[in-house]
Structure formats: C-alpha cells, structure tokens
C-alpha positions in Angstrom: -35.6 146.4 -43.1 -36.6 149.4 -44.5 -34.0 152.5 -44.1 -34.5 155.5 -42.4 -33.9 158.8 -44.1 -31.7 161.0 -42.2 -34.3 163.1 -40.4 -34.0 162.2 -37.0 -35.9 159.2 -37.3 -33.1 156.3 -36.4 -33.1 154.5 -33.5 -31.4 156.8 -31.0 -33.0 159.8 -32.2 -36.8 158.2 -31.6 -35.6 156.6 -28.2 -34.6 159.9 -26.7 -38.1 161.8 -27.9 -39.9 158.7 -26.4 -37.9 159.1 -23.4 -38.7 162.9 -23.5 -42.4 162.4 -24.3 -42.8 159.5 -21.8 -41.7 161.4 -18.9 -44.3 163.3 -19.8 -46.8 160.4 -19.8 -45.4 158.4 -17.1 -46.2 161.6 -14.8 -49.7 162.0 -15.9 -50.1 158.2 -15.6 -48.0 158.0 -11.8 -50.0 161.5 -11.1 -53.4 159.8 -11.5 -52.2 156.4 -9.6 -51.0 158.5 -6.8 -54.0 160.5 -6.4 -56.6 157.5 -6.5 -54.1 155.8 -4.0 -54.2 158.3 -1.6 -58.3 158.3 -2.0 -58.8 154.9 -1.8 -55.8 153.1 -0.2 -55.2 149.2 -1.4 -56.8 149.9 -4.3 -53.8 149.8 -6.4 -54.9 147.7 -9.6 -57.6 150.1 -10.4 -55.5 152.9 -9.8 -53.0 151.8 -12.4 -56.2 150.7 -15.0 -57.0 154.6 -14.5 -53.3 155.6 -14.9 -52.5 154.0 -18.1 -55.5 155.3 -19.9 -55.0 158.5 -18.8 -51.6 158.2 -20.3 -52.4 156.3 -23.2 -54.9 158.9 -24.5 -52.1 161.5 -23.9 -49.4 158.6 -25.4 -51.2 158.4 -28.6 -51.5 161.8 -29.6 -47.7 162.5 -28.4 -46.0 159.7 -30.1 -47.5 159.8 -32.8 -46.7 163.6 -33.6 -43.6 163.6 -32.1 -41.8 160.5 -32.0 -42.5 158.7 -34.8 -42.8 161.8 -37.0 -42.2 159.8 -39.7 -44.0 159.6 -42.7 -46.7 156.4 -41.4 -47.7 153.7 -43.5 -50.7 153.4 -41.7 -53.7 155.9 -40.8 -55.0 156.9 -37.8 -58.3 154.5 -37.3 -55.6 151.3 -37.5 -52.9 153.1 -35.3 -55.4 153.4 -32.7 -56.3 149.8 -33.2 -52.8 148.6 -32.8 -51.7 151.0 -29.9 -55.4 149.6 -28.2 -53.8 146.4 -28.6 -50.4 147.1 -27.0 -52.3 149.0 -24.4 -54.1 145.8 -23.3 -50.9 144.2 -22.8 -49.1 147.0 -20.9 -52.1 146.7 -18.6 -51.5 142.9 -18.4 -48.2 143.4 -17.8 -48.2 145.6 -15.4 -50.8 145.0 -13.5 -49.6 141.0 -12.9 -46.0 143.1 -12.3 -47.2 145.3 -9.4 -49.6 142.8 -8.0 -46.9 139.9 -8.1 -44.7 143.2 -6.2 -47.0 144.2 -3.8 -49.0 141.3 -2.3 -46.1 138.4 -3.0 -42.7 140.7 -1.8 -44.4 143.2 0.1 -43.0 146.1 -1.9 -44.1 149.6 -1.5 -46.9 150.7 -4.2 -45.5 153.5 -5.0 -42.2 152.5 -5.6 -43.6 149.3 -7.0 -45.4 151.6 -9.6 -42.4 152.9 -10.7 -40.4 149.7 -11.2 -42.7 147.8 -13.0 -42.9 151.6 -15.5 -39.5 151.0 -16.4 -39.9 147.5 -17.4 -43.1 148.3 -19.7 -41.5 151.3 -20.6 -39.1 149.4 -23.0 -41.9 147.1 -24.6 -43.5 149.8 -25.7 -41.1 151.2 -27.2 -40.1 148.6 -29.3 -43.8 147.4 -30.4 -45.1 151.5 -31.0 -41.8 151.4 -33.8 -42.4 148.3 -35.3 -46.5 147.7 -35.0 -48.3 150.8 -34.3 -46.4 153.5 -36.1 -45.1 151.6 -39.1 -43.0 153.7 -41.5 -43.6 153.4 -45.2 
C-alpha cells in the first residue's frame, strides 16, 4: 500500500470531496433522468443511459481536479480509459438495479433512481481511488 502524504488525500478526506462533488453529479445526472421522464414517460432505461453520461463527463473532470488531487500515476488519455470502463459497469449496474426495481417490485422511478444512486455511488468510489486515479 502506498502512503498518503498528509495533504488531505487519506481516506476520509477524499470520501467527503466525493460526497461533495457527487452531489453535484448525482443532480445533473437525476436532473437529466427527471426531465427525459417527464418527456417520455416509461422510458426510464434511456433516461438513466442519458443521465450517467451527462454526469460522467462532468464526474471526470471534477474528480479528477478535486478529489483525487493527488499527484496521479497515470495521465489523462488512460484515466479516461479506465473511468470509461467503470462507467460501463455503473450503467450495468444500475440499469439491471432500477429495471429489477421498477418492473419486478413496482417501485416508483423516481425514488427507484435514487436508491439504486446510493448503491453505485459507493462502487465508484472505491474503483475511481484504486483504478482510475492511481496515486504514484
């Protein structure tokens, strides 16, 4: 395990800035879902494909910069790479999450939305420290 200088870059101190810069993606991801809901009712897997790359390109660019501020072993081309890669399988996730929530228990797709955040939420996390913005 490679130590962590004391710069605010330990565990707690990148969980609270991804918790601070993933409100601010989870709303422009839930923002977009909501709006193509309300457009096109039912149409709730497409809605959350556009959601998460909306917040994904705004992700990217955010945790990079400010969470994991860190000096990065890695550059930019094979960040993107790697975050692509946990993208895909937020999208996976998620969307087998909220259609296993809406059409098997009948939950409400808004609320719905939000659970299944909050589980993918915490995935993220852990594979954008260890995989996509490596220290060095």
């Amino acid at each position: 395990m490679i130590a962590q200088p004391m710069t605010g870059n330990g565990l707690i101190a990148q969980g609270a800035r991804y918790g601070l810069v993933g409100l601010v993606v989870l709303a422009a991801d839930f923002g977009v879902y909501s709006l193509l809901l309300a457009l096109f009712p039912g149409q709730f897997l497409a809605a959350n494909l556009c959601g998460k790359l909306t917040g994904a390109a705004l992700g990217f660019v955010l945790h990079r910069h400010v969470t994991f501020r860190w000096a990065q072993r890695d550059g930019a081309a094979r960040q993107v790479a790697a975050y692509l890669a946990v993208l895909g399988f937020n999208l996976l996730l998620s969307s087998a999450l909220l259609w296993f929530a809406i059409r098997l228990l009948g939950a409400n797709a808004y609320l719905a939305k939000l659970g299944v955040d909050i589980v993918v939420v915490g995935t993220a996390f852990l594979l954008s420290r260890l995989w996509v913005y490596r220290p060095l």
